[in-house]
C-alpha positions as CSV (number, residue, x, y, z in Angstrom):
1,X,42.8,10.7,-10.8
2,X,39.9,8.6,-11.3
3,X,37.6,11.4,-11.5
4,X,40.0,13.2,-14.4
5,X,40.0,9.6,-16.2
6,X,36.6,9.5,-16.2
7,X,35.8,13.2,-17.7
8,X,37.9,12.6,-20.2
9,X,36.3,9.3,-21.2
10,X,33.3,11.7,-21.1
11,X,34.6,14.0,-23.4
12,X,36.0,11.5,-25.7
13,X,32.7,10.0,-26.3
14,X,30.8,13.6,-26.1
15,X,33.1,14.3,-29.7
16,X,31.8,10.8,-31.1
17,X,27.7,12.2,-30.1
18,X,27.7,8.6,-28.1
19,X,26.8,9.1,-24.8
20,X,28.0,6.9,-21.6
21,X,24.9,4.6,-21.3
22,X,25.1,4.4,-25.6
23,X,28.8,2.8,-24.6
24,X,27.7,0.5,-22.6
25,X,25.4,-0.9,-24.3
26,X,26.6,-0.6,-27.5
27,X,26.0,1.6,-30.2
28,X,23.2,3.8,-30.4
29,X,21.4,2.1,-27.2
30,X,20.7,3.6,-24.4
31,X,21.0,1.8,-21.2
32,X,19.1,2.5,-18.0
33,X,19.8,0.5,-14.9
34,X,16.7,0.8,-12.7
35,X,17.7,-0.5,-8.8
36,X,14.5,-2.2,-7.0
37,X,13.2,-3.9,-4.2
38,X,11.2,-7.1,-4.8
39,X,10.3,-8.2,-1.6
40,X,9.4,-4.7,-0.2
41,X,5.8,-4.7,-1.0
42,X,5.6,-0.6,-1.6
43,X,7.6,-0.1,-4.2
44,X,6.0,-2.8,-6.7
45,X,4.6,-0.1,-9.2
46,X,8.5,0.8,-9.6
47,X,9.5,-2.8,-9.3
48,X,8.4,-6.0,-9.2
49,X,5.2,-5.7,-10.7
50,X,6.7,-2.4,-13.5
51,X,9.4,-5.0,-14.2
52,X,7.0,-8.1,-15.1
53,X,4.0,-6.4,-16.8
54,X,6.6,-4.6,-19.0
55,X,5.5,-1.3,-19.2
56,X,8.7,0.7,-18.9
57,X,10.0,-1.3,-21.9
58,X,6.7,-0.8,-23.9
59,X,6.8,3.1,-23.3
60,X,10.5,2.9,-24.1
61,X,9.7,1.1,-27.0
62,X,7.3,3.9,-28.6
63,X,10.3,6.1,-28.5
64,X,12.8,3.9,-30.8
65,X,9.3,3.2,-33.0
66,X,8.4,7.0,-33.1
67,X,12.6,7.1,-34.9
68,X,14.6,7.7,-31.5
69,X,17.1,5.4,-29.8
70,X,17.2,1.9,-28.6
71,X,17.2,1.1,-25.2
72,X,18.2,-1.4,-22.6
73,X,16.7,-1.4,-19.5
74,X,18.4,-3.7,-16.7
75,X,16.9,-4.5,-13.5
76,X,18.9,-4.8,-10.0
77,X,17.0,-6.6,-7.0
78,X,18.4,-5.7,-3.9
79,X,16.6,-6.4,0.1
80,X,16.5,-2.9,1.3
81,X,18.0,1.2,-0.3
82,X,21.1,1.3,1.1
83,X,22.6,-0.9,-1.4
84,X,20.8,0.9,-4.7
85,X,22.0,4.5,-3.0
86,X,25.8,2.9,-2.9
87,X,25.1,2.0,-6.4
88,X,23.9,5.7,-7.6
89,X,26.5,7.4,-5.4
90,X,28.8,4.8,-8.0
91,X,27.0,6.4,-10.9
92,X,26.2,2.7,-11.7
93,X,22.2,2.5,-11.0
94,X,19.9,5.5,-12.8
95,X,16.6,5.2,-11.0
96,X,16.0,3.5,-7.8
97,X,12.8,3.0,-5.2
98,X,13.3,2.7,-1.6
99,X,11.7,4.0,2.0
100,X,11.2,7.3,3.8
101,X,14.2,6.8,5.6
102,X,16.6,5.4,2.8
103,X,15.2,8.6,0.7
104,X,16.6,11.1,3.1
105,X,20.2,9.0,3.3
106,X,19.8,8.8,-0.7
107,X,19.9,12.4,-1.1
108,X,22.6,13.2,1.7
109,X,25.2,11.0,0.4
110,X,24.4,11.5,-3.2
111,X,24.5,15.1,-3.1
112,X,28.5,15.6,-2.9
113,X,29.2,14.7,-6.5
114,X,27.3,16.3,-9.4
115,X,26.8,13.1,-11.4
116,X,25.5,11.1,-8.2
117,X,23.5,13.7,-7.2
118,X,19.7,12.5,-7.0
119,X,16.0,13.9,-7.1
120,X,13.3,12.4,-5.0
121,X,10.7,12.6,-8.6
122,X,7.4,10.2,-7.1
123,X,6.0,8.6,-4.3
124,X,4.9,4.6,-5.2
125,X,3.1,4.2,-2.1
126,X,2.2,5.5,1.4
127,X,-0.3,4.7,4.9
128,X,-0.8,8.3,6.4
129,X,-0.5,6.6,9.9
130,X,2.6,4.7,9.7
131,X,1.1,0.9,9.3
132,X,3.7,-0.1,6.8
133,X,6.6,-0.9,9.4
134,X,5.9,-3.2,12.9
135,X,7.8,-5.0,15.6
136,X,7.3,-8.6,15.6
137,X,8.1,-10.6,18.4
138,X,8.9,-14.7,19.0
139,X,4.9,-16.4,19.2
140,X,6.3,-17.7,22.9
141,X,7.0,-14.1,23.7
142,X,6.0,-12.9,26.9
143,X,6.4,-8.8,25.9
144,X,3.3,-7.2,25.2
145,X,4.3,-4.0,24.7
146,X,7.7,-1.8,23.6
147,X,8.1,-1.4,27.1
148,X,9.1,-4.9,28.0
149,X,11.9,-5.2,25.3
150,X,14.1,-2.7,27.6
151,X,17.6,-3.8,28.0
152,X,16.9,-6.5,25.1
153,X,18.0,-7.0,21.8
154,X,16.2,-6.5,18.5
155,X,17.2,-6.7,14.7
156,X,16.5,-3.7,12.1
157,X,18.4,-2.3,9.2
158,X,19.8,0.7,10.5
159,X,18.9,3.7,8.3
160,X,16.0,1.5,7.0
161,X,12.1,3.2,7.3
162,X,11.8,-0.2,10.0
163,X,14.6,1.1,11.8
164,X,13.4,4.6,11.9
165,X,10.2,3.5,13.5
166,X,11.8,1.8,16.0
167,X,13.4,4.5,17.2
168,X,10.6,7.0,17.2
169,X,8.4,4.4,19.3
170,X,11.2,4.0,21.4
171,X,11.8,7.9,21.9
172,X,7.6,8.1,22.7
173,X,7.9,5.2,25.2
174,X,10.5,6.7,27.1
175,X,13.3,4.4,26.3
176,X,16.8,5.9,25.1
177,X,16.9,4.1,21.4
178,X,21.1,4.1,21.8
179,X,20.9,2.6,25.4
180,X,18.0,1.5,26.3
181,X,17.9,-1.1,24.2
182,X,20.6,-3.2,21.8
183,X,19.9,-2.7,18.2
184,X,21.7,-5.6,15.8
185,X,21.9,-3.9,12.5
186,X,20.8,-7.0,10.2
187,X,19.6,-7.6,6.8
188,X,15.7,-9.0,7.6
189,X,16.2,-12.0,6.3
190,X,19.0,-12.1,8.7
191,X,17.2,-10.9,11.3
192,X,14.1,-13.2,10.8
193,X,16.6,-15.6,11.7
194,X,17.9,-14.3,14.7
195,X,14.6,-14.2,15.6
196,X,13.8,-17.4,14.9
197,X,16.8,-18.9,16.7
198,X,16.2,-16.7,19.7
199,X,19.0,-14.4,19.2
200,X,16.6,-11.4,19.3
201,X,13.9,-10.6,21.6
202,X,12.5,-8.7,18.6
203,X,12.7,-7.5,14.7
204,X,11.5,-4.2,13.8
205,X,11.3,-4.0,9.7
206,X,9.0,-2.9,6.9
207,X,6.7,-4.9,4.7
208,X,6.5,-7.3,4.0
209,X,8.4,-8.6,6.8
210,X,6.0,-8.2,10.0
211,X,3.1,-9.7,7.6
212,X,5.3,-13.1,6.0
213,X,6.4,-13.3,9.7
214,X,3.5,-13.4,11.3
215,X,1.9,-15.7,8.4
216,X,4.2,-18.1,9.0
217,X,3.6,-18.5,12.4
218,X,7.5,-17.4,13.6
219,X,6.0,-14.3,15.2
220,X,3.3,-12.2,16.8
221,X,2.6,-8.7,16.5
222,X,3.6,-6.0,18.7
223,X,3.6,-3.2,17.8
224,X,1.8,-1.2,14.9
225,X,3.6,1.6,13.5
226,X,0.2,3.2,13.3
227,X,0.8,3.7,16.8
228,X,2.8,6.7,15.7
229,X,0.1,8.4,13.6
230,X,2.7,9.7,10.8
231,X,2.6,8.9,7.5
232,X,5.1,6.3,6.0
233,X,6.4,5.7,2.6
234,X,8.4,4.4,-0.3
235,X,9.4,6.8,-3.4
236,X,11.3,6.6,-6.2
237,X,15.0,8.4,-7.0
238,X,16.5,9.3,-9.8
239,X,20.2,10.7,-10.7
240,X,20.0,14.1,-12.3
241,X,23.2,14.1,-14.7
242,X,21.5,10.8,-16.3
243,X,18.1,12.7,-16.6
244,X,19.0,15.6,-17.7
245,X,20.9,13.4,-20.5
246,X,17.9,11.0,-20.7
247,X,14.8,13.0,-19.8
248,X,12.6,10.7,-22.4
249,X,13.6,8.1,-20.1
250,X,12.9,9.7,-16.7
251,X,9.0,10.4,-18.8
252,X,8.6,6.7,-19.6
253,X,9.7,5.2,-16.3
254,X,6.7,7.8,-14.3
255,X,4.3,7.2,-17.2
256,X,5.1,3.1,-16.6
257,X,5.0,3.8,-13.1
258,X,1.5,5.5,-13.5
259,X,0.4,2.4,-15.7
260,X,1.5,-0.2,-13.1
261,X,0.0,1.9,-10.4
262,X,-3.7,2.0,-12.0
263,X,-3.2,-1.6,-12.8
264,X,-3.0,-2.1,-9.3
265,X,-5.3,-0.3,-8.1
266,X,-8.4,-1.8,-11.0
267,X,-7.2,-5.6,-10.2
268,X,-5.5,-6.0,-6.9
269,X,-6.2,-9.5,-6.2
270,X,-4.4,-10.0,-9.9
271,X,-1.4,-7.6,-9.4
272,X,-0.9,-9.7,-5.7
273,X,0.1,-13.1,-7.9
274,X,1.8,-11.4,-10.3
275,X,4.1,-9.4,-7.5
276,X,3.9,-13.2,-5.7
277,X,5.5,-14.6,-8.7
278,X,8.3,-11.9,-9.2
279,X,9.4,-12.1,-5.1
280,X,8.7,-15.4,-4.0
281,X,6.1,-14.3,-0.9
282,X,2.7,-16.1,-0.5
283,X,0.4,-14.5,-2.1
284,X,-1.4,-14.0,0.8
285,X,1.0,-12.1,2.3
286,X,1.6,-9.8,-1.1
287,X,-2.5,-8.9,-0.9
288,X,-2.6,-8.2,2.9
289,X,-0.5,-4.8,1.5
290,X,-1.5,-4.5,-2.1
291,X,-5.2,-5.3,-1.1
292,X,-8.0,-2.6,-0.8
293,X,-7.7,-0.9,2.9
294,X,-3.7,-1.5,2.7
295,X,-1.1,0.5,1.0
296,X,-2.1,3.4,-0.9
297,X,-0.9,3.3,-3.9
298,X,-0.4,6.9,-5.3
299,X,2.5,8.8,-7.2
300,X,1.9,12.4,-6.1
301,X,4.0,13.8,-3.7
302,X,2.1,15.0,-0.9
303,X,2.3,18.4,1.5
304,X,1.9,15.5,4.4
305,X,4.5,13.4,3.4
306,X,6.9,15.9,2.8
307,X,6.5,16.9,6.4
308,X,6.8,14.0,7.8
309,X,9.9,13.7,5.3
310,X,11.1,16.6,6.9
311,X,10.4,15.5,11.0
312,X,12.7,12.0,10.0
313,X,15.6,14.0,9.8
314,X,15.9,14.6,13.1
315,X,15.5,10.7,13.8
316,X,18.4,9.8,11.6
317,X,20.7,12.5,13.2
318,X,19.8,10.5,16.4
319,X,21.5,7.6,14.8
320,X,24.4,8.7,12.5
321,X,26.1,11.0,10.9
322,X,23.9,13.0,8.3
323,X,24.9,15.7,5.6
324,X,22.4,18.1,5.6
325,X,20.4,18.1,3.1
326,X,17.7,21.0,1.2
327,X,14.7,18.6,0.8
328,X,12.9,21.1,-1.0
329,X,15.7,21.3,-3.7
330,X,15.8,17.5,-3.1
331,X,11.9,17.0,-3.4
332,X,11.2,17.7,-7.6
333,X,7.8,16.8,-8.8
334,X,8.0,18.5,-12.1
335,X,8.6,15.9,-13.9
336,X,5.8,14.0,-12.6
337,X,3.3,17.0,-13.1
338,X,4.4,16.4,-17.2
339,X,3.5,12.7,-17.1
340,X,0.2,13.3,-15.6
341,X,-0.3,16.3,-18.1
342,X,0.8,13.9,-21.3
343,X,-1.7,11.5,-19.9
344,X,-5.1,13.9,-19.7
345,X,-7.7,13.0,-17.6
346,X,-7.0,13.5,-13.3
347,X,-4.4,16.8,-13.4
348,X,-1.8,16.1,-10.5
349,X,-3.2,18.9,-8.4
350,X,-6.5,17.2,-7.9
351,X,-4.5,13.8,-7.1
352,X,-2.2,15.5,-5.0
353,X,-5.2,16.7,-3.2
354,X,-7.1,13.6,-3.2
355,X,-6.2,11.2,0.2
356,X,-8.4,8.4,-0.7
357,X,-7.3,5.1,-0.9
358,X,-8.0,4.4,-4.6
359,X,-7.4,0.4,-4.7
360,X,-10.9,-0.9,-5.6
361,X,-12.6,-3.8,-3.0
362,X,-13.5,-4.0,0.7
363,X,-10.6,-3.7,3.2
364,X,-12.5,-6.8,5.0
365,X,-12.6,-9.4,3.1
366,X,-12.6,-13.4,2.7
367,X,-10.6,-15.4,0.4
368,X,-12.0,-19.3,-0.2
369,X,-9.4,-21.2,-1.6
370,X,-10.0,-22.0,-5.3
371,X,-12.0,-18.8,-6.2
372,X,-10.2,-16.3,-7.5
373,X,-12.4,-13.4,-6.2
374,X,-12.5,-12.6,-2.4
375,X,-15.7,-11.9,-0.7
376,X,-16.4,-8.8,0.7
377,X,-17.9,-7.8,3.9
378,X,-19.4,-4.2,5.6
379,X,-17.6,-4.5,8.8
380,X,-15.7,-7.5,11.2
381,X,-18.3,-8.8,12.5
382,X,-20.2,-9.3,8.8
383,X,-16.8,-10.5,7.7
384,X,-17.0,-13.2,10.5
385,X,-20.4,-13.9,8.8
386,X,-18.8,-14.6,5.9
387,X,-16.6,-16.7,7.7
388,X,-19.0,-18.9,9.4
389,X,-21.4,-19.2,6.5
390,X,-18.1,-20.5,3.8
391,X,-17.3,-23.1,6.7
392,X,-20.9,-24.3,6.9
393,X,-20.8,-25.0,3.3
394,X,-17.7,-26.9,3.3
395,X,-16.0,-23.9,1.7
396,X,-11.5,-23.7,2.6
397,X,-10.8,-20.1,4.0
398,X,-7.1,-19.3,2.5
399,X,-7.3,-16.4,4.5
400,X,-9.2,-13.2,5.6
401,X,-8.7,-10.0,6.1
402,X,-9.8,-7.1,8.7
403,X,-9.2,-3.6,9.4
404,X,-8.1,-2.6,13.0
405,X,-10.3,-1.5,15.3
406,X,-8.9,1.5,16.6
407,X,-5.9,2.1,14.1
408,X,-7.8,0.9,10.7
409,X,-4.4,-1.2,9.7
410,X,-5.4,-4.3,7.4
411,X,-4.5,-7.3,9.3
412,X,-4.8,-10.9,8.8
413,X,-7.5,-11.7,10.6
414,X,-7.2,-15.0,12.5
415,X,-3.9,-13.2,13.8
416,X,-5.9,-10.4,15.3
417,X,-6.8,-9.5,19.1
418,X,-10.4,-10.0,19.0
419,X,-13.2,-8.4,21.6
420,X,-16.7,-8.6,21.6
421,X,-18.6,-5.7,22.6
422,X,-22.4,-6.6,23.2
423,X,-23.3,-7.8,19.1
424,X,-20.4,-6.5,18.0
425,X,-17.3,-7.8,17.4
426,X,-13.9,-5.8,17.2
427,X,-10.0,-7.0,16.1
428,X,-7.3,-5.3,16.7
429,X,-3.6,-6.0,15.4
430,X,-2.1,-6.0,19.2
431,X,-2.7,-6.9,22.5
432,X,-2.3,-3.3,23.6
433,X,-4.3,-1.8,21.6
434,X,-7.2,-4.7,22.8
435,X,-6.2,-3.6,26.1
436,X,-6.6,0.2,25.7
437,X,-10.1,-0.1,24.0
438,X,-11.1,-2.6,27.1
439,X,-9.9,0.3,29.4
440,X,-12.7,2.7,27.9
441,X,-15.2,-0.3,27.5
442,X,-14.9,-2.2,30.3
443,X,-18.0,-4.2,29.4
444,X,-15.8,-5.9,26.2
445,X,-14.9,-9.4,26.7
446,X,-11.7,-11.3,24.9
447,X,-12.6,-13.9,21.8
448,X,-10.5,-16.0,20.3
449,X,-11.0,-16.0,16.5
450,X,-12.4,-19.5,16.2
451,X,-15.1,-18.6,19.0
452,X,-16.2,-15.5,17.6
453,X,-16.7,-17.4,14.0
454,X,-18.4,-19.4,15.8
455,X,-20.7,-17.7,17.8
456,X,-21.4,-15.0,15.9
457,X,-25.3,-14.5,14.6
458,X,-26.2,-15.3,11.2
């Protein structure tokens, strides 16, 4: 009944030329209701830091100057997809952004009505080795790998990209993810609590959990989704009965998207305090991912991702019940291939093809408090240089930055396993990856951070 009610409201306001959104908002005004995430550090260009440079509501603006409608963007800020797909499935959100996992969920439970039904249109940003989700553990923990959580509790969001790492590191260290270990289905602030508290041996989410976590002291590290070697990422949705309404609107939010994702990439250090501002993380914490060497930020959909897209399906079976799903029908960049044409200068191929990390700076990297330019440095043991020579001069480190050893994850880097092997010295985000390097270098000695700043040769 509800479905007849609402086709003939359709119809009633097709005959009057004013379309749905025009209804709600009034008039000739278009309204688009764009779901986000602003304390999940990968979707910024289609989020927090789109929403506060503007840029969807400038390019929407050009329309309504250029003589077409009015529109009315609102914004909805939600902790993880599963909400913003329940809100497209509802026909009340238009474009959303979420993880790998919440993407394949999106278009499974979308799919069953024509007006819910979604496109995956652009990626906002990826790691090819799966560095964007982690399992944190208490600081007092004595686990040092997944191995020692067995029969233990941890928190995740089921269905959540966090939660689908868990179980694929679980499934690779031999341990049943539906019995071999108790998984609390939490929100992660929720689950940071437990944590906290001691309720949970362990939380498994995605940024910026692991990172505000760990920088607050209220956990260690322990596992790196790298570990897994498969690419990770966060995309954007969009419903295709609004689109094909609306497709001026679907245009301006990739071309806004595009603008917030070069923005990003020419001033990360910038783009950090204004996404800082918009979610309420330390800025620290924002730059560890937006920073040069962390998330790539890049809107092309890639063969590799799509794989990998592909291989999760099998992991959320594992968990739930899941609709099949065509993820090629599902996976639509043609819309994105007419921004990047309207645009001129890199066509999508060559971006599609190009794997490089494009955020301009050093992925090691030291920040003195009160300057408001971080100082780069060739490798860990130069950055410790760095380090040593700012303390000497009575210089504040707000924080540094690293890349892992043997996985090249960006890592805080007073937080990181450090070894010194003959001059040099090597961090690594976890124990066990410091202990598998040690097994093939057995002349490599444990440092703590302080003592390798400090002994390090000028």
């Amino acid at each position: 009944m509800k479905r007849l009610i609402a086709v003939a409201a359709a119809a009633a306001l097709a005959l009057t030329g004013c379309s749905l959104e025009q209804a709600a908002a009034g008039g000739d005004t278009v309204r688009v209701v764009v779901g986000y995430q602003s304390k999940t550090i990968n979707t910024v260009t289609a989020g927090t830091l789109l929403r506060a440079k503007g840029y969807l509501e400038q390019r929407l603006r050009q329309i309504t100057d250029a003589g077409g409608a009015r529109y009315e963007v609102e914004w909805q800020d939600y902790d993880t997809g599963a909400p913003i797909t329940a809100q497209m499935v509802a026909e009340k959100i238009d474009i959303g952004s979420m993880g790998d996992y919440p993407l394949l969920i999106n278009g499974s439970r979308t799919q069953a009505n024509e007006r819910s039904r979604t496109d995956f249109v652009s990626v906002t940003g990826y790691n090819p080795r799966g560095a964007l989700n982690m399992v944190v553990v208490p600081p007092d923990s004595r686990a040092t790998t997944l191995a020692d959580l067995r029969g233990q509790k941890i928190s995740a969001s089921v269905g959540s990209a966090g939660h689908g790492t868990l179980v694929q590191a679980l499934t690779r260290a031999g341990i049943d993810p539906g019995t071999g270990v108790e998984v609390l289905n939490q929100q992660p602030q929720v689950g940071a609590s437990a944590l906290e508290s001691g309720q949970v041996a362990a939380l498994s989410q995605f940024v910026a959990w692991p990172g505000l976590l760990v920088f607050q002291d209220k956990a260690e590290l322990l596992y790196d989704g790298a570990e897994l070697n498969v690419p990770t990422f966060h995309g954007v949705v969009a419903r295709q009965d609004y689109t094909e309404r609306h497709p001026e609107v679907l245009d301006a939010f990739l071309q806004a998207q595009l603008d917030a994702t070069e923005s990003l990439r020419g001033e990360p250090l910038a783009a950090a305090e204004i996404v800082a501002d918009g979610s309420g993380l330390p800025q620290e914490v924002v730059y560890l991912y937006n920073g040069p060497g962390g998330t790539s930020f890049d809107t092309t959909l890639k063969p590799s991702l799509i794989a990998a897209f592909k291989d999760n399906v099998r992991y959320l079976k594992s968990i739930g019940d899941f609709a099949e799903l065509d993820i090629d029908g599902f996976v639509d960049d043609a819309a994105l291939r007419k921004a990047f044409a309207e645009r001129g200068g890199t066509s999508y191929d060559a971006a599609l093809a190009d794997n490089a990390n494009a955020t301009i700076g050093s992925g090691n990297e030291v920040w003195v408090d009160g300057q408001q330019r971080t100082r780069p440095a060739a490798d860990p043991t130069e950055l410790l240089r760095v380090v040593k020579q700012a303390r000497a001069q009575g210089d504040t480190v707000r924080t540094a930055y690293v890349l892992d050893a043997e996985l090249g994850t960006r890592w805080f880097a007073d937080e990181s396993v450090w070894l010194r092997d003959g001059d040099r010295y090597l961090p690594f985000t976890t124990e066990a990856a410091a202990q598998r390097y040690r097994a093939a270098h057995p002349g490599a000695v444990p440092v703590s951070y302080d003592q390798a700043v400090q002994e390090v040769r000028a």
